[in-house]
C-alpha positions in Angstrom: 0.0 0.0 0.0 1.6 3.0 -0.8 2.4 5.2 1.8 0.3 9.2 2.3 1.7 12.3 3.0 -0.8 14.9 4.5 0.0 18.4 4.0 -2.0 21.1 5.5 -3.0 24.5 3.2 -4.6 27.4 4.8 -6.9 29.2 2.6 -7.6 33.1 3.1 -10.4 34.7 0.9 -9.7 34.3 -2.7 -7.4 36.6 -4.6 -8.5 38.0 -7.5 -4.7 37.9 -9.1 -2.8 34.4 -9.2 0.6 34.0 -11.0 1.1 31.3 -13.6 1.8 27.8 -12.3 5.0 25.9 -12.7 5.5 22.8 -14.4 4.3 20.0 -12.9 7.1 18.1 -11.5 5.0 14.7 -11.0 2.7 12.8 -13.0 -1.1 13.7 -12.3 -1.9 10.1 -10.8 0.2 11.7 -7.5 -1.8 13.9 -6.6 -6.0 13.2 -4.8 -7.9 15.7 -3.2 -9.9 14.0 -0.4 -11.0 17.1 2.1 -12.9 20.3 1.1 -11.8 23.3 2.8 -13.3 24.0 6.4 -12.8 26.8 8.1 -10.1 28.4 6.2 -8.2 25.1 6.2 -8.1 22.2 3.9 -5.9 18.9 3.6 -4.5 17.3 0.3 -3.6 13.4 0.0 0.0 13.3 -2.0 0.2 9.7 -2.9 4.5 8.9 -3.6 4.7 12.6 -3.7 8.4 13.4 -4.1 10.5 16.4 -2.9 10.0 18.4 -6.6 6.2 18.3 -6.0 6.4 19.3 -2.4 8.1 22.9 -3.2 6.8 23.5 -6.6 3.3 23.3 -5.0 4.7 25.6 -1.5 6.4 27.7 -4.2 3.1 28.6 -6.2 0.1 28.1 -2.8 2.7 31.2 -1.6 2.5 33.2 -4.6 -1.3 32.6 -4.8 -2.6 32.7 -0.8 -6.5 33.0 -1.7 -6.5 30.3 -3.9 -8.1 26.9 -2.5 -7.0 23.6 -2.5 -8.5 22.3 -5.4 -6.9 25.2 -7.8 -4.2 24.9 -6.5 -3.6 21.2 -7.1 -5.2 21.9 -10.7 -2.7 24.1 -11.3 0.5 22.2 -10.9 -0.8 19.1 -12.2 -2.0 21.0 -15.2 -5.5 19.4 -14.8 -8.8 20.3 -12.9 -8.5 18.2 -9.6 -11.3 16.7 -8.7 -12.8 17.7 -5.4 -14.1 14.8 -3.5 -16.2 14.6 -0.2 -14.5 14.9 3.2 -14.3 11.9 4.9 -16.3 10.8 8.3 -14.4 11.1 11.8 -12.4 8.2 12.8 -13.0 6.5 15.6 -12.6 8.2 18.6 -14.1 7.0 22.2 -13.0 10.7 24.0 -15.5 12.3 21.3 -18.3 9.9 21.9 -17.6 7.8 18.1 -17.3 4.1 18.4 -16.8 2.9 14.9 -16.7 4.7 11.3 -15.5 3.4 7.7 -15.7 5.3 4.2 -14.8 2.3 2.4 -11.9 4.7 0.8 -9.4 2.4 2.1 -10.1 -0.9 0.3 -8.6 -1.8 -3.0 -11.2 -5.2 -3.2 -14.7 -6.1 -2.3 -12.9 -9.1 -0.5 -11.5 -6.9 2.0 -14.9 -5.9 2.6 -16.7 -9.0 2.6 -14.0 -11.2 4.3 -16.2 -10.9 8.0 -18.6 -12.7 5.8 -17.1 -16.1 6.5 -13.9 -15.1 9.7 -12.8 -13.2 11.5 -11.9 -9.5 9.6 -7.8 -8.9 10.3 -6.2 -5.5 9.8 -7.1 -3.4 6.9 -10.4 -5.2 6.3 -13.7 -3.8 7.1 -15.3 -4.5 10.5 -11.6 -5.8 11.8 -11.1 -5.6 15.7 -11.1 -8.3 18.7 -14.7 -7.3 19.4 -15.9 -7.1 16.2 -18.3 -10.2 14.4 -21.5 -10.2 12.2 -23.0 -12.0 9.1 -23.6 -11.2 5.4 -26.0 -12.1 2.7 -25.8 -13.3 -0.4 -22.2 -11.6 -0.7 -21.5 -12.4 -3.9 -23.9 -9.5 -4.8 -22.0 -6.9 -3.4 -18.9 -4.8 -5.3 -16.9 -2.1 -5.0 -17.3 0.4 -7.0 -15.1 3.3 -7.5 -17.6 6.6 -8.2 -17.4 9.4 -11.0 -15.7 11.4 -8.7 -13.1 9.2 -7.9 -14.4 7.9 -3.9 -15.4 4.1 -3.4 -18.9 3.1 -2.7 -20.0 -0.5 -1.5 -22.6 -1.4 -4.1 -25.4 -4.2 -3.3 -26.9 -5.7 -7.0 -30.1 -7.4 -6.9 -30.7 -9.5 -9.8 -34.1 -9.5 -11.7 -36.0 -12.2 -10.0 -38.9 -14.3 -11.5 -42.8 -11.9 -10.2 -43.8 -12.9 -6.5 -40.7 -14.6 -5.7 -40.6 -13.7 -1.8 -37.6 -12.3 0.5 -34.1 -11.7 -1.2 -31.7 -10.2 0.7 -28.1 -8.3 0.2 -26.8 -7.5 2.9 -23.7 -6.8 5.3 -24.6 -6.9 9.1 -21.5 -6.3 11.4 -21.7 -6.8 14.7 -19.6 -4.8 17.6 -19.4 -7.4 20.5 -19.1 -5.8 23.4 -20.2 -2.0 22.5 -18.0 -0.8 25.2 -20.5 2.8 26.0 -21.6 1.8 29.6 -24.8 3.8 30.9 -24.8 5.8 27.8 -27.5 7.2 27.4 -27.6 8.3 23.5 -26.9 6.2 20.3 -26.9 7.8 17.3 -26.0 6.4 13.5 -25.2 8.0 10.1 -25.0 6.9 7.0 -25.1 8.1 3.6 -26.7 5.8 0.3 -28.2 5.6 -2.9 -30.5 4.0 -4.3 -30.8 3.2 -7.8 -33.2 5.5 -9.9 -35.2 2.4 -11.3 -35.4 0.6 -7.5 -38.4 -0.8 -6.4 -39.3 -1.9 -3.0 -41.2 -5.0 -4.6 -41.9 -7.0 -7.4 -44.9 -6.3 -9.9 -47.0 -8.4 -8.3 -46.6 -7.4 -4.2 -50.1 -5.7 -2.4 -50.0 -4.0 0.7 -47.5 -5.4 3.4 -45.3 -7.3 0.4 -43.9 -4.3 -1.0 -41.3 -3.6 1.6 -37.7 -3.2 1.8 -36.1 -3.7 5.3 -33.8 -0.4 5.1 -31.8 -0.7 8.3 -32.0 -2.6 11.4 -30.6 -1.6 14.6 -30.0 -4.6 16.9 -29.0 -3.6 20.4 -28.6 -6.7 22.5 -28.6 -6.5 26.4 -27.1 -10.0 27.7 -29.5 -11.9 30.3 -32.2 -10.0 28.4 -32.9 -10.4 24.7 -32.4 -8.2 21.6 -34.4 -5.5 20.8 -34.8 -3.7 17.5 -35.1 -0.6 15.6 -36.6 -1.2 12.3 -36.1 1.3 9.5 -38.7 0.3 6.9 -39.1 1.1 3.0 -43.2 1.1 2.3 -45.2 1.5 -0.3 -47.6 4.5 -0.2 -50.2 3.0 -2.4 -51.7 -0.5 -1.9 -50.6 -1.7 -5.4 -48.0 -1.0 -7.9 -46.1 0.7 -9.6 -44.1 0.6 -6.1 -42.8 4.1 -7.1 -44.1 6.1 -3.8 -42.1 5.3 -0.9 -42.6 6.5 3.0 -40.6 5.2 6.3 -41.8 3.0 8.3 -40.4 3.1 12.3 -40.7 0.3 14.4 -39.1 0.3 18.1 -39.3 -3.6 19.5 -38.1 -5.2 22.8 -37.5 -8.5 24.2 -39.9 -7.4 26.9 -43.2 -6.9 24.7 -42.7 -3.4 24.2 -44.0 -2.4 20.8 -44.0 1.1 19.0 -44.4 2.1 15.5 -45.6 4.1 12.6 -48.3 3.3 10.1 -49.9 4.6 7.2 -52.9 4.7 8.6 -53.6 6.9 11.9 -54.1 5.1 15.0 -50.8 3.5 15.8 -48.9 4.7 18.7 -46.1 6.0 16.4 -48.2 8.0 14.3 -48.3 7.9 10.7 -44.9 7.1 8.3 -43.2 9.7 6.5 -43.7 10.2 3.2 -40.4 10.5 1.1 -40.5 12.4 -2.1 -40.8 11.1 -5.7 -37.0 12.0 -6.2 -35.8 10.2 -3.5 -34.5 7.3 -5.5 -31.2 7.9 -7.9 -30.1 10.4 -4.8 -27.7 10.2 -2.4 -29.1 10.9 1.1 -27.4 11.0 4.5 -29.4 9.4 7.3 -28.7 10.3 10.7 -30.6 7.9 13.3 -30.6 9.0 16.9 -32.0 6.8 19.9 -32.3 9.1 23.1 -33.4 8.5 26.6 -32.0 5.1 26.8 -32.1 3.5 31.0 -35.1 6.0 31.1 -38.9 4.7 31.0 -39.4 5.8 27.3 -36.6 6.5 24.2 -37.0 9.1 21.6 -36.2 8.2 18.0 -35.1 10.3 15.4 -34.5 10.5 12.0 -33.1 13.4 9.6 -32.3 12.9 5.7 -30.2 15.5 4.5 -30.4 17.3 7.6 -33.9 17.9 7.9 -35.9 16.0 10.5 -38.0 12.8 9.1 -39.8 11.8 12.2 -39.8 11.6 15.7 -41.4 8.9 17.8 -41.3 8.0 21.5 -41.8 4.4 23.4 -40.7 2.2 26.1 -37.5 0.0 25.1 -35.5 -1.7 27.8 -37.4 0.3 30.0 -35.6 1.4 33.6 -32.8 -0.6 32.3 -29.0 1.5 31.2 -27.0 0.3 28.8 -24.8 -2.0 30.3 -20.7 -2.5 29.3 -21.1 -5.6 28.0 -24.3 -4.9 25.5 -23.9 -5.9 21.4 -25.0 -3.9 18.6 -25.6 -5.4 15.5 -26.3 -2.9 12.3 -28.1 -4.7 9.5 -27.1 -2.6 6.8 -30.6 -3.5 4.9 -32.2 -6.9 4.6 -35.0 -8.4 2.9 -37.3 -7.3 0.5 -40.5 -8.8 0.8 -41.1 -10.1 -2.6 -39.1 -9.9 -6.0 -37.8 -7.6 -7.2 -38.6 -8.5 -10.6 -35.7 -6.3 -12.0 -32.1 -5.6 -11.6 -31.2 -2.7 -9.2 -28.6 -1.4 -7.0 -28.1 -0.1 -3.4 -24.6 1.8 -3.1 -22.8 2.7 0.4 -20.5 5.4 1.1 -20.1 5.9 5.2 -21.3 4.8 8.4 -20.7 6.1 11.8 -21.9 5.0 15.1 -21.5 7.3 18.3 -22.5 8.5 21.6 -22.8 11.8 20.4 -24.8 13.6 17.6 -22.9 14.1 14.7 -23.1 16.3 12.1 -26.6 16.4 9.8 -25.5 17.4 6.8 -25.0 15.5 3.2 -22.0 13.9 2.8 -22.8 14.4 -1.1 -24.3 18.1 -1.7 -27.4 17.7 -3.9 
């Protein structure tokens, strides 16, 4: 793996002037922009960048101080660099995040799905001494590197023959123990896309069939049972074309504690939320948040893109804190309930679980 050097560039306003770049002293392949500026301050990647590169880039950033990042990478490579997304925190227990991945660092799907079958080692996905978890159908799920040059995990569904019943793609790792003792917030974010033609069921699903199981958030308390946060992917009509979607929130116990949405008033959850018709062939960042937890009643909540999607409230593991050696399993999707009758794609560009909120906005700007 070849080795990175970071180099930090502060960035005042913009200049109106800039001086002519030098010639580029390294071939364009060196260079990969993987932060936007923040605050005045961004960060360039330099893969095998040598010394040449290093001044001939200080030499021309000082001659042009309000120029960003990205011009002035462009301009001593002597092509337009692109400017990719920043990447989520890292994993940091003193600022509340237990576990993040961008999939950046894989150069194979095999590193991803190795859990799948062992034990992940270093530099595969889900790797650590308390990390487990299961897959699906794994030979459905690529690596895909993206027009603007970041890596996605991609789930294919093939086309499957009308009212053929639960397929699932899937990964689902598993942290084993959490390690966030009488924590008392969870919170999840991760960004997706689905394909533009995706449906949550085949041609011939009614009602309750057309569903896609969009996340699952297992939290297991030992000596008492798993309980369950179920994103769900609905149909708004009660027969196809399966193009109308709404979420679906279900909060379940071990204990009998239900609570969920509907799309029909009269559950304690209230109704779903309707997602709009442009919601497929987007990328969205999802950012779950489970409040309350050791109290009587949790709050739920969910934002897309930064704006709330709903909020509902119910007993789960009432009375009872999160305990040090509790399990959460994240089922990045699961079944959908019948078909789909077509080929279609789910792609998967971060996740993040932490003690504290993190930030709501898109990963991917619309």
């Amino acid at each position: 793996m070849r080795s990175l050097t970071r180099v930090l560039l502060f960035l005042p306003a913009l200049l109106s002037a800039q001086t002519s770049p030098p010639a580029s002293p390294c071939p364009p392949s060196s260079v990969l922009l993987t932060a936007k500026p923040i605050k005045g301050v961004g960060v360039a990647t330099i893969k095998n960048a040598c010394p040449a590169f290093l001044a001939a880039l200080t030499t021309w950033y000082a001659a042009n101080p309000g120029a960003t990042v990205g011009q002035a990478l462009a301009a001593i490579q002597g092509t337009t660099a692109p400017v990719q997304q920043p990447a989520p925190p890292k994993a940091d227990p003193s600022l509340g995040t237990l576990w993040s991945d961008d999939f950046q660092s894989y150069a194979a799907v095999s590193q991803i799905t190795a859990f799948c079958s062992r034990r992940a080692i270093s530099g595969e996905f889900n790797a650590g001494a308390n990390r487990d978890g299961a897959c699906s159908n794994p030979q459905q799920i690529a690596l895909e590197t993206l027009p603007d040059g970041t890596k996605a995990v991609r789930y294919d569904w093939p086309a499957r023959l009308q009212g053929t019943a639960n397929y699932t793609v899937n990964l689902a790792p598993r942290i084993l123990p959490l390690n966030a003792p009488n924590a008392s917030e969870l919170w999840i974010r991760f960004t997706d896309k689905l394909s533009s033609n995706f449906k949550i069921g085949g041609a011939g699903c009614v009602g309750s069939a057309c569903e896609y199981k969009y996340l699952f958030v297992d939290l297991i308390y030992p000596g008492v049972g798993q309980g369950t946060l179920q994103f769900e992917l609905d149909n708004q009509l009660s027969a196809p074309p399966n193009t109308l979607v709404q979420a679906r929130f279900k909060i379940i116990d071990p204990l009998g504690n239900f609570t969920a949405t509907d799309g029909l008033p009269g559950q304690a959850g209230g109704l779903d939320a309707k997602l709009p018709a442009d919601f497929y062939g987007a990328w969205n960042t999802w950012v779950i948040g489970l409040t309350g937890i050791g109290s009587p009643q949790v709050t739920w909540v969910t934002y897309r893109n930064g704006q709330l999607v709903k909020s509902i409230t119910g007993p789960f593991f009432p009375n009872r804190p999160l305990p040090s050696n509790a399990a959460l399993q994240l089922e990045l999707g699961a079944n959908i309930n019948n078909g789909p009758d077509q080929a279609q794609s789910r792609w998967l560009r971060e996740i993040l679980v932490s003690t504290v909120k993190p930030d709501l906005s898109p990963l991917v700007k619309p």
